[in-house]
Steps between C-alpha positions, in 0.01 A plus 500: 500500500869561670608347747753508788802313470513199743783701697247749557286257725745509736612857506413693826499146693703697769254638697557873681635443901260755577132320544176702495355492860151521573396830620426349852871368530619862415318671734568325788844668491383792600453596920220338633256651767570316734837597631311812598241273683803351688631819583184675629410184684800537709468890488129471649682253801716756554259749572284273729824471706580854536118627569487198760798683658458848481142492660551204745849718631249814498225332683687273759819705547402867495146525617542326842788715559285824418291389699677421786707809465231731525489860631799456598643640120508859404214491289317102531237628239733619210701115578121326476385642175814481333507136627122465277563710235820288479233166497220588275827568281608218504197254486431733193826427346501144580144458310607699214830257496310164582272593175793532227530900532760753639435753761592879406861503647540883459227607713529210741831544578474845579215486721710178713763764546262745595414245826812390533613915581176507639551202755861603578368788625255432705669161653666709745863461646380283753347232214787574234651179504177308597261251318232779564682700210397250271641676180860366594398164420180493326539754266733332295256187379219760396796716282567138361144474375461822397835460234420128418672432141636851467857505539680417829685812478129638548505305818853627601436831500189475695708367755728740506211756533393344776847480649539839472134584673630296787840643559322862478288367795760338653692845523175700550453304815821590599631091470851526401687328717711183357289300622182613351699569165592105523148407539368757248792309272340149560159578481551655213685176360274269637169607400606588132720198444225248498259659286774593224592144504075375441522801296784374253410121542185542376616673212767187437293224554213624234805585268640153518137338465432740165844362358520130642129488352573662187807297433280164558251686250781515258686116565145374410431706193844432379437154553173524351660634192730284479215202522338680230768539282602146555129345431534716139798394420398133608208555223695676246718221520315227449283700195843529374548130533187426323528733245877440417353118460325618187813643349734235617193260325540703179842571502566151541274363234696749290833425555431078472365618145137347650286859448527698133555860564280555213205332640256743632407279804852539580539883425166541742673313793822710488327842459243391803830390728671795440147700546460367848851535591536892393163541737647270761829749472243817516329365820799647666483850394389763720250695339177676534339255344668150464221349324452727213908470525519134451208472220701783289785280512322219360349743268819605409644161447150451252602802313857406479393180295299712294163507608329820526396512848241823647510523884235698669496566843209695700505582842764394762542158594483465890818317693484164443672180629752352283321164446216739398647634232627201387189339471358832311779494254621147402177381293570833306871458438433133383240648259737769374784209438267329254304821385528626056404788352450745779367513835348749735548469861363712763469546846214632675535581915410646791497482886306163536534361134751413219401364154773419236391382124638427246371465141679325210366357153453141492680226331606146420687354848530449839296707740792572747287682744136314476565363833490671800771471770480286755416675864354833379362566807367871444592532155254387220606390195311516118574398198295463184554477120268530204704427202531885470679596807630330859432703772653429849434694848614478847322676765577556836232662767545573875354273726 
């Protein structure tokens, strides 16, 4: 049988910077969930806030003053059922917020303006500038609901609607002197101010808590990565130590003229270092399926030193951990390094179970893979020979 040259133990030592991570570790890079939960956490506070205000400023502000005011507006009635059309409104925006949803800001919007013309109208000169025309400064908080996370500029020009309803009725009720055009000017300013400002805040502060959550997501999957990749290369590194050992040992032996090249016993060792170091090298690839990958490169290595070698694979094998694998495929590489004649190896999978055999004729000499690793844990290994055949299987199964 040919060999590989004793160079050959060592070639592909160099292992590729690029380790395989496990398909948990890769996936973590991707945006979690809960930057979003962040987000709408503070989103939902931000609605409590501004249904707390719009119906506490309706309640406490503007119905005492209706109330107070009286008949003595042009039309009390058309002020009064604006003022509860205006509140079963709003508690039925405020549910609809409190719950997760968003009220219909089309049709809302244009019925507030509807009361706000409405109100303006029937306030009456004497009540223009009044609490009792509760639109001026209510009306605003309820728009704010109505447009919550639509665009501010939404919000701006339903403020300047309303502007313009009031300076109609300001002119209509024949107010035009400086002075009232002052105080049109600051209520105007005042009672749109602080609702564009809630308004825009609110829209801020769940912006910042969606990005300062989703850049913590990302520190700690990038950090989680980098653990990963840093516990595999850890391993691969100290498999690399061990199996290097085993060349080193027969490179060694070689070079102090201890260990014939000729002898078989020698021949076996090199082949099975360089065997485990080509699949320690294919660990590393990213492939579909990295154990099928790392078997055909022991397979190929067989083949290489001339023994016919059949792989058969049926089924996909699932994702499996690295030590896994391992653990499936070293028993058959050491079988391979020592196998004559032929062998046929093949692979049998699916979701919840992996077999691998491998089947060889027997002969005089060590039985390199007659004992099973140490620390299987789920992986079972077999081996029998009858003086016709060896036969060797590893078999994983989900627990």
């Amino acid at each position: 049988m040919a060999t590989e040259s004793p160079a050959a133990v060592t070639a592909g030592a160099t292992l590729r910077p690029r380790p395989r991570l496990p398909g948990r570790a890769r996936a973590a890079v991707a945006p979690p969930p809960e930057a979003h939960a962040v987000a709408d956490a503070s989103d939902r506070g931000a609605r409590l806030v501004a249904v707390v205000i719009a119906l506490a400023w309706h309640l406490v502000v503007g119905l005492p003053a209706v109330l107070s005011a009286g008949s003595g507006m042009a039309a009390p009635a058309v002020v009064a059922v604006g003022w509860l059309v205006t509140a079963l409104a709003g508690v039925a925006t405020g549910v609809r917020l409190l719950r997760g949803g968003l009220p219909p800001a089309r049709r809302l919007a244009a019925a507030l303006l509807v009361v706000d013309a409405a109100v303006f109208a029937a306030a009456g000169e004497r009540f223009l500038f009044s609490t009792a025309n509760w639109v001026w400064g209510g009306l605003a908080w309820f728009f704010l609901l109505a447009l919550w996370r639509r665009p501010v500029r939404w919000l701006l020009v339903l403020l300047a609607a309303h502007a313009v309803i009031a300076l109609v009725a300001v002119v209509l009720h024949g107010a035009t002197t400086p002075a009232d055009l002052s105080r049109y000017a600051m209520y105007v300013y005042g009672t749109s101010t602080l609702p564009v400002a809630v308004f825009a805040g609110a829209a801020a502060l769940t912006a910042l808590a969606r990005d300062g959550a989703g850049t913590a997501a990302a520190a700690l999957a990038v950090a989680a990565e980098r653990a990963a990749a840093e516990r595999a290369q850890g391993e691969r590194q100290a498999r690399l130590a061990l199996v290097s050992g085993t060349a080193e040992e027969v490179l060694s032996a070689l070079a102090a003229g201890d260990a014939d090249p000729a002898d078989p016993a020698v021949r076996r060792r090199a082949v099975l270092a360089a065997a485990r170091l080509r699949r320690l090298i294919a660990e590393s690839d990213d492939v579909p399926d990295p154990l099928l990958h790392e078997l055909r490169a022991a397979a190929d290595l067989a083949e290489r030193n001339g023994l016919p070698i059949e792989l058969v694979a049926v089924g996909t094998p699932p994702e499996l951990p690295v030590d896994v694998r391992r653990r499936l495929a070293d028993p058959l590489t050491a079988a391979l390094a020592g196998a004559r004649g032929s062998a046929r190896l093949t692979v049998v999978a699916g979701p919840d179970e992996v077999v691998v055999s491998l089947v060889t004729p027997d002969h005089d000499g060590p039985d390199d893979s007659a004992a099973p690793p140490a620390g299987d844990g789920p992986v079972e290994h077999l081996h029998e020979r009858d003086g016709e055949i060896r036969w060797t299987q590893t078999r994983w199964r989900r627990t």
